[in-house]
C-alpha positions as CSV (number, residue, x, y, z in Angstrom):
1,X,52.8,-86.4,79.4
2,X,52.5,-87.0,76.0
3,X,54.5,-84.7,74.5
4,X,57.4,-84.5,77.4
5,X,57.4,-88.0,77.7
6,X,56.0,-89.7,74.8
7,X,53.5,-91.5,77.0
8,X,50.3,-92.4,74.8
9,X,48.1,-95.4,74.1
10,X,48.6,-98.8,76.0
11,X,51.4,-97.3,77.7
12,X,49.7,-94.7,78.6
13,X,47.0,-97.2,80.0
14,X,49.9,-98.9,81.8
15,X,51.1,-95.7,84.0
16,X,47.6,-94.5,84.9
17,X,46.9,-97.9,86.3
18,X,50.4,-97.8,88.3
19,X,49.0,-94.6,89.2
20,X,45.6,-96.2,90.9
21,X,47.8,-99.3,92.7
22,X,50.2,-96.8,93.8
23,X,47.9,-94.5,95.3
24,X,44.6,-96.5,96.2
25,X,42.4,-93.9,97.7
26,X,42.9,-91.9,94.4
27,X,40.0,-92.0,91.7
28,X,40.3,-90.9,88.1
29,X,36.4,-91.6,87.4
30,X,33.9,-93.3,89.8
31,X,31.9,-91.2,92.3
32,X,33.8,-88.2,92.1
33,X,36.2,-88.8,89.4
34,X,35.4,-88.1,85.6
35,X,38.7,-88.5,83.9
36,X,37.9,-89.4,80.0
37,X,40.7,-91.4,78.8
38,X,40.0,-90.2,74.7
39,X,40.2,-86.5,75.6
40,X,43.9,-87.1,76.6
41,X,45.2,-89.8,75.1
42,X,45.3,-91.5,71.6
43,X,43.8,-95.1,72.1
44,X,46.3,-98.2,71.0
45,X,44.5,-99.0,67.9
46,X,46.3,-96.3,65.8
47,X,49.4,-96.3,66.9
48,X,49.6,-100.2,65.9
49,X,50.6,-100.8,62.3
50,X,49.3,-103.8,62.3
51,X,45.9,-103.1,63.5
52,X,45.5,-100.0,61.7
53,X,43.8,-101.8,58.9
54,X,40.8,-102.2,61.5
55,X,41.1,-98.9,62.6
56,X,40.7,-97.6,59.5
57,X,36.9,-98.8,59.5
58,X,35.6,-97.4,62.7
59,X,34.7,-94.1,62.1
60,X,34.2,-93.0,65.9
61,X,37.7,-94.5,66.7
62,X,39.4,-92.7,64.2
63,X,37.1,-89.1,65.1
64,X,37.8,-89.6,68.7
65,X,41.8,-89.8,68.1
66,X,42.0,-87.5,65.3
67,X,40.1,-84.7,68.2
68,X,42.5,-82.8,69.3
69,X,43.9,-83.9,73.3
70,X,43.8,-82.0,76.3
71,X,47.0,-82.4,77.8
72,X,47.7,-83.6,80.8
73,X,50.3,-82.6,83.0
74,X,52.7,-84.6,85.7
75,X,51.4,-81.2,87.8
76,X,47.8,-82.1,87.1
77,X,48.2,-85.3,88.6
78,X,49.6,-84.4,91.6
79,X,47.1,-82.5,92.0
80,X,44.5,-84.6,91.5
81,X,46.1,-87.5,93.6
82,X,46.4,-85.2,96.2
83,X,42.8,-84.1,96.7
84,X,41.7,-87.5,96.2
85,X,40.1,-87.9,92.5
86,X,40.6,-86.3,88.8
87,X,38.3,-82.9,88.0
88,X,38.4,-82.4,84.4
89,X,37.0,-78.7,84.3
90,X,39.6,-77.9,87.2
91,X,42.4,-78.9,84.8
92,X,40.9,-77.8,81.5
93,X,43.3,-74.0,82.1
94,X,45.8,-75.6,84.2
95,X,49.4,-73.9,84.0
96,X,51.8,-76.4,85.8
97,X,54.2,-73.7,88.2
98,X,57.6,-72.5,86.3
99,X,60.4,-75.3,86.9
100,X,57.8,-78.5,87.3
C-alpha cells in the first residue's frame, strides 16, 4: 500500500480505521489479531516538517521508522478481513496472486 498507493502515516491510520468500521467483525490486534502498526507503516511524526524538529530527539521514534517495513498488500487484507483478524507470520512471505 505504501509503495502502489502512497498510503503511510496518518493516512495510513485513516484507511485502516475505515477498514475496522467497514468491516466490524474484523480485528487487526485484540484477541486474535497482532497487527503492529510500526512494522508497516512510517508513523506521522516524520513525514511532518514541521514536527520533525521533535522527531529528531526521540531516538526510538526515529529507530522504529528508519527499520525497514514489511509491506502490506491490498491481497493481505483481504485476506485477513476474510478470516476474521490480521496474522502477521501468515503474511510475513505473502505473494499477492499475478494481476491483484
Amino acid at each position: 500500500m505504501v509503495s502502489d498507493m502512497g498510503v503511510d502515516g496518518e493516512l495510513a491510520i485513516d484507511f485502516l480505521e475505515a477498514v475496522v468500521k467497514e468491516f466490524p467483525d474484523f480485528e487487526f490486534s485484540g484477541k486474535q489479531g497482532n497487527f503492529a502498526f510500526d512494522s508497516y507503516f512510517r508513523s506521522e511524526i516524520s513525514q511532518t516538517f514541521g514536527a520533525s524538529w521533535l522527531y529528531l530527539f526521540n531516538r526510538k521514534a526515529r529507530k522504529a521508522d528508519r527499520a525497514e517495513k514489511l509491506p502490506l498488500t491490498l491481497g493481505m487484507l483481504e485476506d485477513a478481513i476474510a478470516r476474521g483478524y490480521w496474522e502477521t507470520v501468515r503474511y510475513t512471505d505473502w505473494h499477492d496472486p499475478p494481476g491483484d
